[in-house]
N, C-alpha and C positions, 0 to 999 in steps of 0.2 A: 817634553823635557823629562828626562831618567829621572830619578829618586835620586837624594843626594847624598845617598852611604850607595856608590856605586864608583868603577873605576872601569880601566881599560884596561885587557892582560891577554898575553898569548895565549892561542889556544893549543895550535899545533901546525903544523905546516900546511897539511890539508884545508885547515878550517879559516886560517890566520887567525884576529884576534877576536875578540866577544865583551860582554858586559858582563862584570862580576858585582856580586852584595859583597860590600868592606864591614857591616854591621847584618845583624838580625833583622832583618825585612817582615814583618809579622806575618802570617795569611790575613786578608782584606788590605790590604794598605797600597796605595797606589802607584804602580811601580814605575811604569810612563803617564805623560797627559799631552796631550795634543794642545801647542799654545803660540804666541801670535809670533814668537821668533822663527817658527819653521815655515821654511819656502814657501809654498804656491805656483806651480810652473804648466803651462800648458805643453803639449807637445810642439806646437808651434816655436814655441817660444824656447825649447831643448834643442828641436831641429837648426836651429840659426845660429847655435855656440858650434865652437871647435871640438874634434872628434875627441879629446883628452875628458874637457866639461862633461861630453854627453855618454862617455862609459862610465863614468863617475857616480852621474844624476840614474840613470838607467838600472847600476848597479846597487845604488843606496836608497832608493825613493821608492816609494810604493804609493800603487793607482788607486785613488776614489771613483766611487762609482760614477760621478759626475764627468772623469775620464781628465782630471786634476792628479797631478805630480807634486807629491809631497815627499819634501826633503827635511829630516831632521835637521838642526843648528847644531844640535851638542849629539854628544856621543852616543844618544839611542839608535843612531844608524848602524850602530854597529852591534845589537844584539841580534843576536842570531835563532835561527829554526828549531824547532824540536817537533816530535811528534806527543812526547811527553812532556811538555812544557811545563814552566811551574809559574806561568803568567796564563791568564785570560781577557780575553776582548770581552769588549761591554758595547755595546750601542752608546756612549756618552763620553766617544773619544776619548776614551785614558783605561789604559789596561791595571789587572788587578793582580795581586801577588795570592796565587790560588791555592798556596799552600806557606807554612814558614819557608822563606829562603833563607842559609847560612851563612855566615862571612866564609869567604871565599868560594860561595857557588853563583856556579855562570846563571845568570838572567835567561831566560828561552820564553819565545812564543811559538805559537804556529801559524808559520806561514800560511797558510791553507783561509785561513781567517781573512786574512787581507786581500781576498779576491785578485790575485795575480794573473800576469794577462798571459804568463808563459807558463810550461811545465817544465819541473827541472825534477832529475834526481836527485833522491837522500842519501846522506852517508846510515847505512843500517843501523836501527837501533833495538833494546830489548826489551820488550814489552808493547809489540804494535809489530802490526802485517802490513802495512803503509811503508813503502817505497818512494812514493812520490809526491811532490806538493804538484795539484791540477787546478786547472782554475774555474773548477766548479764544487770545490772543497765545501766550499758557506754552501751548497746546497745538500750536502750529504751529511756534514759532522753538523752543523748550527746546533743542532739537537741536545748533541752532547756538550757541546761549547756555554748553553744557553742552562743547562742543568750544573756545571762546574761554576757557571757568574752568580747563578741565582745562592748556590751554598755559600761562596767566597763575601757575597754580599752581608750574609749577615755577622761578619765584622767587621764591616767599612767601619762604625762608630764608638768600636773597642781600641782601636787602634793610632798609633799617633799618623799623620795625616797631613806631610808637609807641603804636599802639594795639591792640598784641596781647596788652596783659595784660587788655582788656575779652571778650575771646571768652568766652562763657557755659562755664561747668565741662563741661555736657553735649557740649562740643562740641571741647575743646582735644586729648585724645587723636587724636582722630579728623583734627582738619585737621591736624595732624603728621605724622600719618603718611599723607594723602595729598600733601602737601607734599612728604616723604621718598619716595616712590612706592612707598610697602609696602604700599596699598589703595587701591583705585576712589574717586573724589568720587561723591560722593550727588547726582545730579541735580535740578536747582532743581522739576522736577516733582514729587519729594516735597512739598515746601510747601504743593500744592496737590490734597492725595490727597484731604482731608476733600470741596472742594468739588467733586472727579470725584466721589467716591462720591454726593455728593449730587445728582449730573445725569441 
């Protein structure tokens, strides 16, 4: 689920449209969260819709490493790439606003994060020698990704926090108390142990 000072606005013809902040988005505050209204879909289960369904699913979902097809319900299907993103991924399904976002700036993550099963090119950006989203990005950037969650973190609890009663049970202990700095954040490379193991 988006944050809810969030809309949907053209981008440009190249890009089509994106996710914009209609309010002051603080840095730490929780800009998506993964919660029980989005999909679940196995491949199997993509393979057996109509070809309209499955460029749809194909084009707006993104693979777990468990090799699960996750389709958003609301509009965070439709933020978009960056290589300078002003989101970051957390290991505790729900991404974090890694810096103040402004009313009227587009929402971005990186791709690269979500272990994607294909390469595609970028449109060029300033500030980054990055070209391309590959789908071995979480082994190379984690580093850097897991150094921007851990700053971003310590204002998770400065912050107002509208979607922090969706954090799954499994997970609410734990981002407290790295929040509070009484334990290490779990690096977003965990998410992706099943598919190391399997390499």
């Amino acid at each position: 689920m988006m944050h809810p000072d969030t809309e949907i606005q053209f981008v440009s013809e190249q890009v089509g449209v994106g996710v914009f902040a209609t309010k002051l988005i603080p840095k730490g505050t929780i800009v998506w969260i993964k919660d029980d209204l989005d999909l679940m879909l196995t491949e199997e289960f993509i393979e057996s819709l109509g070809d309209l369904q499955k460029a749809d699913i194909y084009k707006y979902a993104y693979v777990e490493s468990d090799g699960i097809y996750v389709l958003h319900w609301d509009h965070a299907k439709y933020m978009n790439h960056s290589f300078n993103p002003n989101c970051v991924d957390t290991a505790y399904n729900f991404q974090l606003a890694a810096k103040d976002i402004l009313p009227g700036e587009q929402i971005t993550c990186d791709y690269g994060a979500l272990g994607l099963i294909e390469e595609f090119e970028c449109i060029p950006e300033e500030g980054t020698t990055r070209t391309k989203v590959t789908a071995n990005d979480y082994l190379i950037y984690y580093k850097d990704w897991d150094a921007i969650a851990r700053e971003t973190f310590k204002y998770f609890h400065a912050v107002e926090q509208p979607l922090k009663y969706l954090i799954a049970n499994e997970y609410v202990d734990k981002v407290n108390a790295v929040a509070n700095g009484e334990t290490p954040m779990d690096s977003i490379l965990t998410l992706f142990i099943d598919k190391i193991e399997r390499m």
